[in-house]
ROGUVO-768794 format. One line per field, with one value per atom (N, C-alpha, C): atom name; residue in three letters; x, y, z; residue number from 1. Coordinates in Angstrom, 2 decimals, padded with zeros to 5 digits, m for minus. Each point is the difference from the previous one (the first is absolute). Example, Ala and Ser with C-alpha at 12.3 -4.5 7.8 and 13.67 -1.06 7.14 Angstrom:
2
atomo: N, CA, C, N, CA, C
residuo: ALA, ALA, ALA, SER, SER, SER
c1: 013.19, m000.89, 000.90, m000.35, 000.82, m000.77
c2: m005.69, 001.19, 001.20, 001.05, 001.19, 001.09
c3: 007.80, 000.00, 000.00, m000.72, 000.06, 000.73
num: 1, 1, 1, 2, 2, 2
END
This chain:
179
atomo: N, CA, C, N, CA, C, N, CA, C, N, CA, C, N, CA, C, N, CA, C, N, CA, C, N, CA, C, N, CA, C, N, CA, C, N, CA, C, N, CA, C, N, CA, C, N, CA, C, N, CA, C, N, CA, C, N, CA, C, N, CA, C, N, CA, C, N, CA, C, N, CA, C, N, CA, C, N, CA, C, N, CA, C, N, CA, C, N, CA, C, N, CA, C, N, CA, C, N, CA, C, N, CA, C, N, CA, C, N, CA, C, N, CA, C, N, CA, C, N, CA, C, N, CA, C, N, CA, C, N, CA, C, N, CA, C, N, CA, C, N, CA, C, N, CA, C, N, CA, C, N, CA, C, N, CA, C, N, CA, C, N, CA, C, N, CA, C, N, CA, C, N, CA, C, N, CA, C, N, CA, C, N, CA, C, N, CA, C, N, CA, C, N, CA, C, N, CA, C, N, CA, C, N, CA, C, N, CA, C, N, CA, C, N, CA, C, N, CA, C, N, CA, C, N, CA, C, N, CA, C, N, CA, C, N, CA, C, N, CA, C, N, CA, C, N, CA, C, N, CA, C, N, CA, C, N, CA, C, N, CA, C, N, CA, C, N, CA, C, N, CA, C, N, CA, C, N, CA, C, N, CA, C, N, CA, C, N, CA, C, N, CA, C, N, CA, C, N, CA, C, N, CA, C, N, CA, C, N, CA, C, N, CA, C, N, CA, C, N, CA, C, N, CA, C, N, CA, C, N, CA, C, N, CA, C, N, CA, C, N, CA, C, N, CA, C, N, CA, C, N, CA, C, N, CA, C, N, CA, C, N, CA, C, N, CA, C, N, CA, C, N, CA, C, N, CA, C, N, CA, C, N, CA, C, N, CA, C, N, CA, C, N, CA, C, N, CA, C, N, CA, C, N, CA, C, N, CA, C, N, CA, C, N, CA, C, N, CA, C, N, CA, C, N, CA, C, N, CA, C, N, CA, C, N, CA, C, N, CA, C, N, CA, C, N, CA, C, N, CA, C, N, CA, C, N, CA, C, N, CA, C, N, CA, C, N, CA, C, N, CA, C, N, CA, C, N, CA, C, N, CA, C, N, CA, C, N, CA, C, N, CA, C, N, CA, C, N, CA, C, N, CA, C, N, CA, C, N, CA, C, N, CA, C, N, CA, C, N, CA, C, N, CA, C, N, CA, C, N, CA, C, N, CA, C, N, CA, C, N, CA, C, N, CA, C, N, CA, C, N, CA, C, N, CA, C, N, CA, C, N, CA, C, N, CA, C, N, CA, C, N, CA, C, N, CA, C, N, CA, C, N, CA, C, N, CA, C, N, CA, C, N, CA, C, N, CA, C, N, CA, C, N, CA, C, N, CA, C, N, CA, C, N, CA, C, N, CA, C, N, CA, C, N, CA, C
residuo: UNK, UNK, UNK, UNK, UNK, UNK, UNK, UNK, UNK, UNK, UNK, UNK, UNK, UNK, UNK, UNK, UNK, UNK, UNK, UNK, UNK, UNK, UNK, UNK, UNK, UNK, UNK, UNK, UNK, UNK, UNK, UNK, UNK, UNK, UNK, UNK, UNK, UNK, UNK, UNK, UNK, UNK, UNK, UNK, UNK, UNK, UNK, UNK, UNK, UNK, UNK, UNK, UNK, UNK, UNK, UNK, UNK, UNK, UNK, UNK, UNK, UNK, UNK, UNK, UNK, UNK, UNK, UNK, UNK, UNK, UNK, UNK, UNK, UNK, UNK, UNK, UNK, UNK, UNK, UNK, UNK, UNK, UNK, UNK, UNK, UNK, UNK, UNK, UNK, UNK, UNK, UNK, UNK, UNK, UNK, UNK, UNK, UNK, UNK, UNK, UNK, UNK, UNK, UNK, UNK, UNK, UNK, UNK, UNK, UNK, UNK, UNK, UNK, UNK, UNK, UNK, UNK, UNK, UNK, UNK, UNK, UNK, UNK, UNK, UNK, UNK, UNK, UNK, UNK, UNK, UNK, UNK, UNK, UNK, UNK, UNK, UNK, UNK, UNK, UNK, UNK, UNK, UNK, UNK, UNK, UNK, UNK, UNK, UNK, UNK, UNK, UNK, UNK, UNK, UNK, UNK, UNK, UNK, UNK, UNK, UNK, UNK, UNK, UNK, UNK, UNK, UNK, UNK, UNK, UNK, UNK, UNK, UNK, UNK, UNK, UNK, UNK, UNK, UNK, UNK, UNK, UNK, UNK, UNK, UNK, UNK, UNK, UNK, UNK, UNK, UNK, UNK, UNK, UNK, UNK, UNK, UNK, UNK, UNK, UNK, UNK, UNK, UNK, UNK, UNK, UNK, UNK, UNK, UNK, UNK, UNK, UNK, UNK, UNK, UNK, UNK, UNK, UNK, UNK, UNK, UNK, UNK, UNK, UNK, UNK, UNK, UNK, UNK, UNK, UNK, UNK, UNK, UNK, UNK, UNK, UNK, UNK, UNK, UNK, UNK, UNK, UNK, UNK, UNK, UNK, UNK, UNK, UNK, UNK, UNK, UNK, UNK, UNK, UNK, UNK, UNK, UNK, UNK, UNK, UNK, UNK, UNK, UNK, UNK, UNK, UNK, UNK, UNK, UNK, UNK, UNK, UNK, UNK, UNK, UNK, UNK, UNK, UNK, UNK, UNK, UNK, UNK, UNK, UNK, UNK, UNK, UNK, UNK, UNK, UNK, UNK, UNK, UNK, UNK, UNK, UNK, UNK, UNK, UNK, UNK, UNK, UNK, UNK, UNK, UNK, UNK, UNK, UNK, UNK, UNK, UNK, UNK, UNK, UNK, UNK, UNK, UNK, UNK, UNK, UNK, UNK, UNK, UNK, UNK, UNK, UNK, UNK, UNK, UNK, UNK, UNK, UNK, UNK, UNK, UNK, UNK, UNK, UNK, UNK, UNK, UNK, UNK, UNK, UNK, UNK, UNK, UNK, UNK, UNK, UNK, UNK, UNK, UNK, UNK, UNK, UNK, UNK, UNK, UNK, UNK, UNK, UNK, UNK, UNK, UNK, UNK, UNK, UNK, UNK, UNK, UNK, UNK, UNK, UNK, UNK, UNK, UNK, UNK, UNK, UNK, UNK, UNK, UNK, UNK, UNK, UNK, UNK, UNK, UNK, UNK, UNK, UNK, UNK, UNK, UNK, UNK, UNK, UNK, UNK, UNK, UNK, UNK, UNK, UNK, UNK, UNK, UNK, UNK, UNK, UNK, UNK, UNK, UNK, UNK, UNK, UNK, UNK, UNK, UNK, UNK, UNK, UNK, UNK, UNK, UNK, UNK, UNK, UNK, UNK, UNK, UNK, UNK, UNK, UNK, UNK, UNK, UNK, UNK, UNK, UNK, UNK, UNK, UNK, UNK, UNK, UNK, UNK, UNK, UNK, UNK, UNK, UNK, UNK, UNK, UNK, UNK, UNK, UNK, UNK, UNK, UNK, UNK, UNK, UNK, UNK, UNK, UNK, UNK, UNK, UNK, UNK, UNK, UNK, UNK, UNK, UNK, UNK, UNK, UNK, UNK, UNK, UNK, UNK, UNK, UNK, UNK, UNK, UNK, UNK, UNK, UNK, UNK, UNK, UNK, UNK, UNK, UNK, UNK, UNK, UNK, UNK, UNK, UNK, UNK, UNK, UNK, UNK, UNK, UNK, UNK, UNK, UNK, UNK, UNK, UNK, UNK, UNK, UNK, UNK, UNK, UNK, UNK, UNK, UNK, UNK, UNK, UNK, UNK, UNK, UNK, UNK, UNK, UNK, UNK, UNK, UNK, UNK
c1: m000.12, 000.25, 000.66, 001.22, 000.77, m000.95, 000.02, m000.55, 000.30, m000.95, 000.89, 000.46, 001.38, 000.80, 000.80, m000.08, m000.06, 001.38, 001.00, 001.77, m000.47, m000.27, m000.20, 001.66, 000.40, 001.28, m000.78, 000.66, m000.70, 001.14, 001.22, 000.60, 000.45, m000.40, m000.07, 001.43, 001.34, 000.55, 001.03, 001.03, 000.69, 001.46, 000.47, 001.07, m000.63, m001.21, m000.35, 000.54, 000.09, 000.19, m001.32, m001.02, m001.48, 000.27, 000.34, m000.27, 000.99, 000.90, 001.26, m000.55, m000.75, 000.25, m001.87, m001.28, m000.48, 000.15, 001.18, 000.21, 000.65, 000.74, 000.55, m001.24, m000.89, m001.37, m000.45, m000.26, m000.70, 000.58, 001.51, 000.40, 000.10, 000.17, m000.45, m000.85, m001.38, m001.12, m000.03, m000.16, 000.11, 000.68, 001.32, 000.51, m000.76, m000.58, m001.09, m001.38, 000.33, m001.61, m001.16, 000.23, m001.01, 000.47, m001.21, m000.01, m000.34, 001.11, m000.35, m000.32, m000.90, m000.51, 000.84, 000.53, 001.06, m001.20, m000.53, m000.53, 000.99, 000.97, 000.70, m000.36, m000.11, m001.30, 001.03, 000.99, 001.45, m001.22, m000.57, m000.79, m001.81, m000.35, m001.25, m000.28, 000.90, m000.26, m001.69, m000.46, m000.85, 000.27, m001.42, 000.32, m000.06, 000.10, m000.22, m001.33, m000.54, m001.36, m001.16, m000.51, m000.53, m001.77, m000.13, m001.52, m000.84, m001.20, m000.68, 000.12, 000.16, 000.46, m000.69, 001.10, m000.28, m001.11, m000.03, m000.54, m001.31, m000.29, m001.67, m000.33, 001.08, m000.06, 000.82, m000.42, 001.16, 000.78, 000.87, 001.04, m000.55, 000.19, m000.77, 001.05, 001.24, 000.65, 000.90, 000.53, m000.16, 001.35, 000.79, 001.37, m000.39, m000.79, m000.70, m000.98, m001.04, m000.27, 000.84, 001.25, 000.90, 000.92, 000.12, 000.80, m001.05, m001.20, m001.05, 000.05, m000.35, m000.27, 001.35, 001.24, 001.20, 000.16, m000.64, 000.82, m001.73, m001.06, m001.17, 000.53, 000.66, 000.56, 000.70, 000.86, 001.05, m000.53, 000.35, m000.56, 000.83, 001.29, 000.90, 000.78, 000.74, 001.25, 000.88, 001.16, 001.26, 000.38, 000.87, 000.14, 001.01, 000.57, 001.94, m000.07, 000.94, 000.09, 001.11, 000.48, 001.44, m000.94, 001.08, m000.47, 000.61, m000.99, 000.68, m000.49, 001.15, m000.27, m000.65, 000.27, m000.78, m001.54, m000.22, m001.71, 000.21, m001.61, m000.67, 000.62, 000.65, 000.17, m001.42, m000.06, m001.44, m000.81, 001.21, m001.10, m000.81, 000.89, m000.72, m001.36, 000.16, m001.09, m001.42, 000.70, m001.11, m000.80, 001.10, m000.95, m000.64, 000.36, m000.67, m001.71, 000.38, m001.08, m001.12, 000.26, m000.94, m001.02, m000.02, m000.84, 000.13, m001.13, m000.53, m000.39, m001.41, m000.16, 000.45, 000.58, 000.75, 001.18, 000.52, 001.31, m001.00, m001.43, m000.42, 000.35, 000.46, 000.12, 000.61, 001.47, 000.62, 001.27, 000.91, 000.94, 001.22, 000.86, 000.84, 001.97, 000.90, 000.88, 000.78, 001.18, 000.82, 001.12, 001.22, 001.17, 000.56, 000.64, 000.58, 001.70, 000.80, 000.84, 000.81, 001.01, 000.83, 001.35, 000.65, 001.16, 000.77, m001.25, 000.59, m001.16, m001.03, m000.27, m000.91, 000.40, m000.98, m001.10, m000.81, m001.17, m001.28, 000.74, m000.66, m001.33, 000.31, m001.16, m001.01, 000.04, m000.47, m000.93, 000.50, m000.72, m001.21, 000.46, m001.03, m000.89, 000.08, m000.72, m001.22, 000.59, m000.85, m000.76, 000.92, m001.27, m001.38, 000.48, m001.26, m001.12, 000.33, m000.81, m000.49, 000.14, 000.15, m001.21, 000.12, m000.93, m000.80, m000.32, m001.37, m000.76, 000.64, m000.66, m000.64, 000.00, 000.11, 000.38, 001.09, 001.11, 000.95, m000.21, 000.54, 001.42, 000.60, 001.29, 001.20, 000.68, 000.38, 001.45, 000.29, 001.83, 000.21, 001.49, 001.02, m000.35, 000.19, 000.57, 001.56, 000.62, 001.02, 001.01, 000.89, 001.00, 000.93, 000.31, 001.15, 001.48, 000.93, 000.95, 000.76, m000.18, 001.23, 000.96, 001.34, 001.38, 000.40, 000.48, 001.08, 000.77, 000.52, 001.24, m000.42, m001.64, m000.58, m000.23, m000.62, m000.28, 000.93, m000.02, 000.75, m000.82, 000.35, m000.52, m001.87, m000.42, m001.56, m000.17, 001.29, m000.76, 001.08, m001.37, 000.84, 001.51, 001.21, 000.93, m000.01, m000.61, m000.83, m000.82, m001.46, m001.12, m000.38, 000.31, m000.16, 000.47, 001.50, 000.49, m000.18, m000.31, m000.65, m001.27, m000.46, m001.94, 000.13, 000.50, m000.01, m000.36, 000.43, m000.36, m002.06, m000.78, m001.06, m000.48, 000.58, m001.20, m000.53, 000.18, m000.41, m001.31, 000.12, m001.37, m001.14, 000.75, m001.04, m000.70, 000.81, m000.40, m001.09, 000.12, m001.41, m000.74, 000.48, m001.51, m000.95, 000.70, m001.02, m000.53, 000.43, m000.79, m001.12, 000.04, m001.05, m001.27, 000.78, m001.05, m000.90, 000.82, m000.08, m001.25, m000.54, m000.55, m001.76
c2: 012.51, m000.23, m001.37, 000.03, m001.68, m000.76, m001.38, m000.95, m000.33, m000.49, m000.78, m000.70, m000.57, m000.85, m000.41, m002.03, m000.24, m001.57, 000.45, m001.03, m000.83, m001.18, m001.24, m000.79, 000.26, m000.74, m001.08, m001.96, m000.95, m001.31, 000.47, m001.04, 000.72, m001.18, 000.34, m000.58, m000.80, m000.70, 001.01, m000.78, 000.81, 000.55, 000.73, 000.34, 000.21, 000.41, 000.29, 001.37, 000.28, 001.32, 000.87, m000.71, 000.55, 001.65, 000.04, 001.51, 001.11, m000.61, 000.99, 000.44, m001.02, 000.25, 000.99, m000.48, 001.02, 001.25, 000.04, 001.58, 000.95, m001.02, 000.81, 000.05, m001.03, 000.65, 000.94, 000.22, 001.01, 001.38, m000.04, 001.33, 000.33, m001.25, 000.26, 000.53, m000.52, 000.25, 001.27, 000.73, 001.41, 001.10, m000.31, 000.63, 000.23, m000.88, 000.13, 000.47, 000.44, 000.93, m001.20, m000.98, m001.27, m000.49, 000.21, m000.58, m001.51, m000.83, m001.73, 000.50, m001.39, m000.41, m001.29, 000.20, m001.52, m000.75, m000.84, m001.16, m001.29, m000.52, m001.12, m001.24, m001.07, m000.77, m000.85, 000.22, m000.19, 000.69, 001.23, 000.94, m000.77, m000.52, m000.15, m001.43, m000.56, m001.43, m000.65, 000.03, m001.25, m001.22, m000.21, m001.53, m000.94, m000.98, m001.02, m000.07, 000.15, 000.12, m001.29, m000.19, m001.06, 000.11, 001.31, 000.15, m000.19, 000.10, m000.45, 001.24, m000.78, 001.35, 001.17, 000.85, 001.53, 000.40, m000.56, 000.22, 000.17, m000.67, m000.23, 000.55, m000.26, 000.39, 001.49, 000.90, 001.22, m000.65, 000.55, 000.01, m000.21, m000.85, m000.14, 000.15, m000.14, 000.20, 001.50, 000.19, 001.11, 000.74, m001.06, 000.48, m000.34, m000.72, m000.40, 001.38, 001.20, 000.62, 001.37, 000.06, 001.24, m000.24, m001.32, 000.08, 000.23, m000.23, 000.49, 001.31, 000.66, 001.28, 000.73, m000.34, 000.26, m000.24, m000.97, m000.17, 000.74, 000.08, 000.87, 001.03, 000.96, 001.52, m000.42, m000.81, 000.31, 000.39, 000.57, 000.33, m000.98, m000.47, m000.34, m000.76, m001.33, m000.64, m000.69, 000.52, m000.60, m001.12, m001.50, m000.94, 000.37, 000.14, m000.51, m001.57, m001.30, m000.74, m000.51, m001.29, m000.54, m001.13, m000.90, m001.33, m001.20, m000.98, m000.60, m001.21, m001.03, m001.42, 000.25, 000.88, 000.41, 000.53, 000.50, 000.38, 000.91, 000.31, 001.06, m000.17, 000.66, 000.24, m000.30, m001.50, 000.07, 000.85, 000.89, 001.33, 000.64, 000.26, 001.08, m001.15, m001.31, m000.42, 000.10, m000.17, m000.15, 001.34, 001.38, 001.01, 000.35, m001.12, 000.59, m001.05, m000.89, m000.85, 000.24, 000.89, 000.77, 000.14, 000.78, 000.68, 000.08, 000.22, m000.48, 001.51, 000.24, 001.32, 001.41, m000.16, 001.32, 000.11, m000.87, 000.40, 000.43, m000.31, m000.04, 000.85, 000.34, 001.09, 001.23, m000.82, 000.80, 000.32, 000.93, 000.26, m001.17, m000.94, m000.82, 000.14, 000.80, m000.46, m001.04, m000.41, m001.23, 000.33, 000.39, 000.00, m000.85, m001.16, m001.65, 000.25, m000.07, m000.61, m001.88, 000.47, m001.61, 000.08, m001.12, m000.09, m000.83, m000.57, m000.91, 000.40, 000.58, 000.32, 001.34, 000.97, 001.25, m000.36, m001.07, m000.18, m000.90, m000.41, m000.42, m000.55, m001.18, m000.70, 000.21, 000.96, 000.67, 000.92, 000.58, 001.27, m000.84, m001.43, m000.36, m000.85, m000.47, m000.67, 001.35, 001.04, 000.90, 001.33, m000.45, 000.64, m000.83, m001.58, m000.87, 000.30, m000.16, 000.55, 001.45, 001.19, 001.17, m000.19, m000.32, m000.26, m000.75, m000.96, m001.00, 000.55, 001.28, 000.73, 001.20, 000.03, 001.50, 001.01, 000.13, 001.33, 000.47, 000.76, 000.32, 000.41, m001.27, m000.59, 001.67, 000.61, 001.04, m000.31, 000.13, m000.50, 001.43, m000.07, m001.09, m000.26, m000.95, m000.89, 000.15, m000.26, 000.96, m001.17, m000.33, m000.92, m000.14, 000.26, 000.51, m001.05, m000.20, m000.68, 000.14, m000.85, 000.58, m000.97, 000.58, m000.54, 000.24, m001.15, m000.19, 001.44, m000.21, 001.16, 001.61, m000.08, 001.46, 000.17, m001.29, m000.09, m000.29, 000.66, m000.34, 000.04, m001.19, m000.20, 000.15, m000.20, 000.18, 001.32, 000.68, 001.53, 000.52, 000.45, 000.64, 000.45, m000.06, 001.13, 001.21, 000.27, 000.87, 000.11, 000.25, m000.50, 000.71, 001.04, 000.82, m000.80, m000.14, m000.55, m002.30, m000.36, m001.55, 000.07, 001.74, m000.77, 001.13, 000.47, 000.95, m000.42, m001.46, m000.56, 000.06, 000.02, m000.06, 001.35, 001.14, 001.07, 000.23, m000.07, 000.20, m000.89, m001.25, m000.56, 000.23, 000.23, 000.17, 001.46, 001.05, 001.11, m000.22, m000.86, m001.03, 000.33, m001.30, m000.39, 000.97, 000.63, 001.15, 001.07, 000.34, 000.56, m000.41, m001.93, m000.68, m000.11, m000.49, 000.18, 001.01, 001.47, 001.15, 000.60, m000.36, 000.40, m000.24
c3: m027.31, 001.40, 000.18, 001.04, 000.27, 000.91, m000.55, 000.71, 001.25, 000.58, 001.48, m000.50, m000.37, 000.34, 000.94, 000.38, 001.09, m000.73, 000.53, 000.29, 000.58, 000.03, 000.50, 000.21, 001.13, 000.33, 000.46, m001.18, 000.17, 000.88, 000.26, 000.43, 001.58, 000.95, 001.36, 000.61, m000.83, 000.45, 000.92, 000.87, 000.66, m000.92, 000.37, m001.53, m001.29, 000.08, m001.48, m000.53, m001.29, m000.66, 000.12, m000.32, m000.59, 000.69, 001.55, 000.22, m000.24, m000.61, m000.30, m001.62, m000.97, m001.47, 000.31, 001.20, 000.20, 000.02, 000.90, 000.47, m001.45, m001.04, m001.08, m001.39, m000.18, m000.22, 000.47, 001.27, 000.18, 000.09, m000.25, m000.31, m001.62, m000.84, m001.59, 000.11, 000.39, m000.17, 000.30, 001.52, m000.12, m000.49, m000.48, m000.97, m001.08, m000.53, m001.13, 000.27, 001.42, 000.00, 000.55, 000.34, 000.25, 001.32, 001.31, 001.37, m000.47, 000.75, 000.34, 001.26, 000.44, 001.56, 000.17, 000.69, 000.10, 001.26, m000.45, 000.82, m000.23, 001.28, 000.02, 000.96, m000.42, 000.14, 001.63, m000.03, 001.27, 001.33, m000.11, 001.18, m000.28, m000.78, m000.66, 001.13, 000.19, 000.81, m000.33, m001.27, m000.13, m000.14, 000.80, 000.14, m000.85, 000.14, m001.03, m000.86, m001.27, m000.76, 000.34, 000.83, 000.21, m000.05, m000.47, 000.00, m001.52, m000.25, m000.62, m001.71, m000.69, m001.48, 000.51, m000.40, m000.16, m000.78, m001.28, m001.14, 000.16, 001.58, 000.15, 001.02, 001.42, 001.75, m000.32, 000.60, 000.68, 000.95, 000.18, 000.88, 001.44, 000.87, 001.18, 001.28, m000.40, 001.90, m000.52, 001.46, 000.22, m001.30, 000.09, m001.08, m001.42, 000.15, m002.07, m000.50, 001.53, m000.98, 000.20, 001.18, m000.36, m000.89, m000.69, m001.44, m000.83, m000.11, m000.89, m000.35, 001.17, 000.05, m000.72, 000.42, m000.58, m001.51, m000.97, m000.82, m000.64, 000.49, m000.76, m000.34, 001.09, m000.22, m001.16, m000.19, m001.12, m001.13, m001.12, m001.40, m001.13, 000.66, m000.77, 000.86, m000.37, 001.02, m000.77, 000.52, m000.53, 001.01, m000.92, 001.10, m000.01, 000.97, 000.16, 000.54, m000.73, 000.64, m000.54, 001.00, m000.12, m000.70, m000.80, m000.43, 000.98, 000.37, 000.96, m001.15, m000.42, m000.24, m001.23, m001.10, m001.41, 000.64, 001.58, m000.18, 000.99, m000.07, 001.19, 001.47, 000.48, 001.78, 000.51, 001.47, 000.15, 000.60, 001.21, 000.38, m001.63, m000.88, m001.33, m000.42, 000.08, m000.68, 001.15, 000.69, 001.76, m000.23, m000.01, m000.14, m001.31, m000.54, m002.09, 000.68, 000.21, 000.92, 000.89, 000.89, 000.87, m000.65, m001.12, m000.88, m001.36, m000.86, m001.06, m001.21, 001.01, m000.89, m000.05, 001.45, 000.29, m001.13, m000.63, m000.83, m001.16, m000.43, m001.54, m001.05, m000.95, m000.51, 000.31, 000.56, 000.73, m001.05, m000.25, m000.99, 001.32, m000.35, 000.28, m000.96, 000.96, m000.01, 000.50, m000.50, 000.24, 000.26, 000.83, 000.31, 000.65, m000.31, 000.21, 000.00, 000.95, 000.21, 000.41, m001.00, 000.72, 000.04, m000.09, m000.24, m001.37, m000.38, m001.08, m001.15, m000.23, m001.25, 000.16, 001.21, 000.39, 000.15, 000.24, 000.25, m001.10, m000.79, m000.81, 000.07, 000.63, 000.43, 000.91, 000.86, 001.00, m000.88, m001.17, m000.41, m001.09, m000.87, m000.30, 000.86, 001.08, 000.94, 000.41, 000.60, 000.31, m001.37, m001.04, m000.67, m000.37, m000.03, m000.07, 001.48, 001.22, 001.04, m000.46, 000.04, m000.20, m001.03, m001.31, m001.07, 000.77, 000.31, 000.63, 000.94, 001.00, 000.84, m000.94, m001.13, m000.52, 000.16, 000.38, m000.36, m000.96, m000.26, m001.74, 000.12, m000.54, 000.75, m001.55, 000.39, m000.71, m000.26, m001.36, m000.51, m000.56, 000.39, 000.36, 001.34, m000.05, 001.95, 000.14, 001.17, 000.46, 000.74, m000.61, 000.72, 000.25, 001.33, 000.81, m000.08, m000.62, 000.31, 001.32, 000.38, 001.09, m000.07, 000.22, 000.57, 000.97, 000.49, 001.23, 000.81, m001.51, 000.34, 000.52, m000.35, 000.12, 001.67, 000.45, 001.73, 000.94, 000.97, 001.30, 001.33, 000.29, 001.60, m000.46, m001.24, m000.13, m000.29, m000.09, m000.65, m001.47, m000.29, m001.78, 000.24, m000.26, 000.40, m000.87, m001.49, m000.66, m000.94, 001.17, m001.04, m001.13, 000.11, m001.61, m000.81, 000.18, m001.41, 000.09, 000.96, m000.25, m000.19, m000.15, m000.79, m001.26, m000.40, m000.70, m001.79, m000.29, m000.71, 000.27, 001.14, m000.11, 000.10, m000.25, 000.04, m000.72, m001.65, m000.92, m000.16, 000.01, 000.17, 001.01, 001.11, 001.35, m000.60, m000.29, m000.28, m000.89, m001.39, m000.87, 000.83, 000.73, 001.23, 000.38, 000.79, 000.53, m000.77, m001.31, m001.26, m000.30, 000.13, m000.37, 000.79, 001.22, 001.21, 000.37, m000.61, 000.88, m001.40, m000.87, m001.29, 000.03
num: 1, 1, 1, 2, 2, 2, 3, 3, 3, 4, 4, 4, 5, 5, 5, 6, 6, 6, 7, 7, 7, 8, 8, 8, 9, 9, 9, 10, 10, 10, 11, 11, 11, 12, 12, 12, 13, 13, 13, 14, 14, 14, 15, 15, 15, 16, 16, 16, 17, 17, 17, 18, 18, 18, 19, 19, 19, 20, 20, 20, 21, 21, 21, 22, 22, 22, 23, 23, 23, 24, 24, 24, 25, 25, 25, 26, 26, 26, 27, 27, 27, 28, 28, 28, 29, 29, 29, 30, 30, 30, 31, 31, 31, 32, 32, 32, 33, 33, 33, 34, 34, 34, 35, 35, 35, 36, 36, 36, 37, 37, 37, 38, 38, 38, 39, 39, 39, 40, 40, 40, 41, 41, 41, 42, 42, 42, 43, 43, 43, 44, 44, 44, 45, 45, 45, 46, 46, 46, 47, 47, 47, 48, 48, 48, 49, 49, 49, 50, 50, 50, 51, 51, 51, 52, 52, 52, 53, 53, 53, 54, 54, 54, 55, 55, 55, 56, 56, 56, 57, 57, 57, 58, 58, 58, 59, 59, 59, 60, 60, 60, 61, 61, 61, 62, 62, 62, 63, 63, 63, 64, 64, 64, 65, 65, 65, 66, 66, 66, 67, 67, 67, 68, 68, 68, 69, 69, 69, 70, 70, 70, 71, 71, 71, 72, 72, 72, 73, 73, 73, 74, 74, 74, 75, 75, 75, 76, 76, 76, 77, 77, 77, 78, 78, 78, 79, 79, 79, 80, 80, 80, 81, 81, 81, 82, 82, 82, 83, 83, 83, 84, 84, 84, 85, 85, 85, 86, 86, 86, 87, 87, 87, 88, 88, 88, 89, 89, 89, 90, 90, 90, 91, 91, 91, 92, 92, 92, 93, 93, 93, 94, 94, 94, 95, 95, 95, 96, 96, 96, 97, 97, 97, 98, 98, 98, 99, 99, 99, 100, 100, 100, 101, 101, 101, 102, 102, 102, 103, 103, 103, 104, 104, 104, 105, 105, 105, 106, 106, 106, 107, 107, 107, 108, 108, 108, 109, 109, 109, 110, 110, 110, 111, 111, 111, 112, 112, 112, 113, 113, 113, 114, 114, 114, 115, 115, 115, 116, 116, 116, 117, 117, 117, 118, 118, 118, 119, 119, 119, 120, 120, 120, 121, 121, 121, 122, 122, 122, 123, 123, 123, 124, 124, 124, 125, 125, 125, 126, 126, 126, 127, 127, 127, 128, 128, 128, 129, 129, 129, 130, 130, 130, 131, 131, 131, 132, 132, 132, 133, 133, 133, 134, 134, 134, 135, 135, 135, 136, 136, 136, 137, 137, 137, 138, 138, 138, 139, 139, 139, 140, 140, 140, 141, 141, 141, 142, 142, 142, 143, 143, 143, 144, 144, 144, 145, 145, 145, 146, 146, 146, 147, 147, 147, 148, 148, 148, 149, 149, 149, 150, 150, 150, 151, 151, 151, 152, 152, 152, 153, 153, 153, 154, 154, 154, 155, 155, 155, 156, 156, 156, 157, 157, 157, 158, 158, 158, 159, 159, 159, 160, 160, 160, 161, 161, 161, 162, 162, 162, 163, 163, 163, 164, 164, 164, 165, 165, 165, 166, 166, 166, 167, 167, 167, 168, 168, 168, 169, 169, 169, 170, 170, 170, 171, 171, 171, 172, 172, 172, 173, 173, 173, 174, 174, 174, 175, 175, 175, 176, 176, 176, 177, 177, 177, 178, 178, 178, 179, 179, 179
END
């Protein structure tokens, strides 16, 4: 039986890609027989993490425990995130933040885009988080190059063939996750 798996779109900026290279995940993915839940953290509007560790308090206002409750259902979560400055987007860390045990022992993909090295640093920054929360962080990890020449006006002009270099790994991914 397929897991819940749950798309974590982690960069909220304006002009981002994150929901265009979503939407072509999630048609890999069902092609291959596997429902994503696209949760994009842009609609998620938490607030800033200012409460007392997870690790010890539940979730106490009203959006810390409907992301709870949200990321409990999951069985499995893939990140999508952009690398901003070699790291984590701070909405993705804010909501890795909320909470503690809800990720525990959770199967963890990585799909990282950039422009200058597909994500590099982004994908080892967050497999170190990912591991410290306990989630069983699953390779390959997945890194999106992007070029210039592929976007217009902020949208793919064709995203099949500017991600097509990543299906083969993503397809990994969700073998791994999905096991």
């Amino acid at each position: 039986m397929a897991k819940k798996i749950k798309l974590i779109v982690g960069s909220t900026r304006q002009g981002r890609v994150g929901g265009h290279i979503a939407n072509w995940l999630v048609g890999v993915a069902k092609d291959a027989g596997v429902e994503l839940e696209v949760i994009d953290l842009k609609e998620e509007n938490l607030p800033f993490f200012e409460g007392p560790s997870p690790a010890y308090v539940p979730a106490t206002t009203p959006e810390g425990q409907a992301w709870s409750a949200k990321i409990k259902e999951a069985e499995a979560v893939i990140f999508l995130t952009a690398e901003y400055n070699r790291g984590i987007p701070a909405p993705l860390k804010n909501a890795i933040d909320h909470l503690y045990n809800e990720w525990a022992d959770k199967p963890a993909g990585i799909v990282a885009y950039g422009y200058v090295d597909a994500g590099v640093g982004v994908i080892s920054q967050l497999k170190q988080v990912l591991s410290w929360i306990k989630m069983r962080v699953a390779e390959p990890t997945v890194g999106i190059l992007l070029a210039r020449d592929h976007l217009e006006d902020g949208n793919f002009k064709d995203v099949d063939s500017a991600l097509d270099h990543a299906k083969a790994p993503f397809l990994a991914v969700l073998e791994a996750i999905n096991e």
